[in-house]
C-alpha positions in Angstrom: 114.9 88.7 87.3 114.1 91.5 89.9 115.4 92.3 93.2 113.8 95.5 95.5 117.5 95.1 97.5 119.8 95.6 94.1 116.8 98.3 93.1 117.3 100.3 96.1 121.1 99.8 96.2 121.4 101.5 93.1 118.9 104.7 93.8 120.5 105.1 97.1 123.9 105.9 95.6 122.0 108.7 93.4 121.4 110.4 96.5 123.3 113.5 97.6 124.8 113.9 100.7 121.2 115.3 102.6 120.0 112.0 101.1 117.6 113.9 98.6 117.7 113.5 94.7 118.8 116.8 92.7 115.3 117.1 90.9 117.5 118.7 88.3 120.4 117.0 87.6 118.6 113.4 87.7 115.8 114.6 85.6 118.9 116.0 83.2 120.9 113.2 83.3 117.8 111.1 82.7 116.8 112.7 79.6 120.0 112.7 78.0 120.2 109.8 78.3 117.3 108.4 77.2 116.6 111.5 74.1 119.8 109.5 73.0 118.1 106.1 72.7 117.0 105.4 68.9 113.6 103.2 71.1 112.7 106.7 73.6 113.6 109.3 70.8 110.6 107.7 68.8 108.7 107.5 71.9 109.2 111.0 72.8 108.2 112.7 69.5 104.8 110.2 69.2 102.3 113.0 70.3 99.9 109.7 70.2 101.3 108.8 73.7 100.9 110.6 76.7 103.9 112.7 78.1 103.9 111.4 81.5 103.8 107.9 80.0 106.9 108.2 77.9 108.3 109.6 81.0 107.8 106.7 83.3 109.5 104.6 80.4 112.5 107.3 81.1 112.3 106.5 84.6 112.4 103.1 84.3 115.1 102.4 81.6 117.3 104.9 83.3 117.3 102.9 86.6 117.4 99.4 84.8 120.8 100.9 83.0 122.0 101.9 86.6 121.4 98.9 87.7 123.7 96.8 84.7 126.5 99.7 85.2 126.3 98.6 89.0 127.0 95.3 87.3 123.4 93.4 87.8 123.2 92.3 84.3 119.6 90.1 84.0 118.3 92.3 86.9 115.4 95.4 86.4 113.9 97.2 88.3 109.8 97.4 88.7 107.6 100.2 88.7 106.7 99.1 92.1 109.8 99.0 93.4 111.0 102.5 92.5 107.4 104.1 93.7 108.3 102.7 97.0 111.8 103.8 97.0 110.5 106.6 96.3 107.8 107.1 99.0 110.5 106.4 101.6 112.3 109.4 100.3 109.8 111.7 100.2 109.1 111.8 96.3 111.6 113.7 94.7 111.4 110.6 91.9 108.0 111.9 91.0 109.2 115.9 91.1 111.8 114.5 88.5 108.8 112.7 86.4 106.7 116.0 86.3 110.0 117.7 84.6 110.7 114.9 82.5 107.3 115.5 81.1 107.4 119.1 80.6 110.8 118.6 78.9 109.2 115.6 76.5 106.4 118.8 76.1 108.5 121.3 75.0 110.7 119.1 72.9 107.2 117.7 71.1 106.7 121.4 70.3 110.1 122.2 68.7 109.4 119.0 66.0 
């Protein structure tokens, strides 16, 4: 199940207190967590897929875990939902997707 109200519920309390994401700690949190995920660690070193593609994957597996720590277990989020969350809040979520992907990049490089 979906729900754009429990989506936006849990992005809203990422928010800092301008009611702007920190482009940097997201984007950091988000790829610790998800470099730590047997499924995205493949993901990220298949040089077959494109960067910004594995990041969106990021994107959306770190909201859909936010969303079953804020306890809606059998909920996620949709790629359409979080674009327009992000639209109304002036798209720091896609300034976070274009360092996710250099950081997939650079890590690609290393291995």
């Amino acid at each position: 199940m979906t729900n754009q109200v429990f989506t936006f519920e849990v992005l809203t309390a990422q928010l800092d207190n301008n009611g702007t994401f920190d482009v940097d700690y997201i984007s950091n949190e988000i790829e610790t967590v998800c470099i730590n995920t047997r499924e995205l660690y493949a993901e990220t070193i298949n040089k077959r897929r494109a960067a910004r593609s594995v990041a969106i994957e990021y994107l959306m597996y770190w909201v859909n875990c936010l969303l079953r720590f804020a306890g809606y277990r059998g909920y996620y989020a949709t790629n359409k939902q979080v674009m327009n969350f992000d639209r109304q809040h002036g798209g720091a979520l896609d300034r976070v997707l274009c360092e996710i992907v250099e950081y997939i990049k650079a890590y690609r490089e290393e291995v």
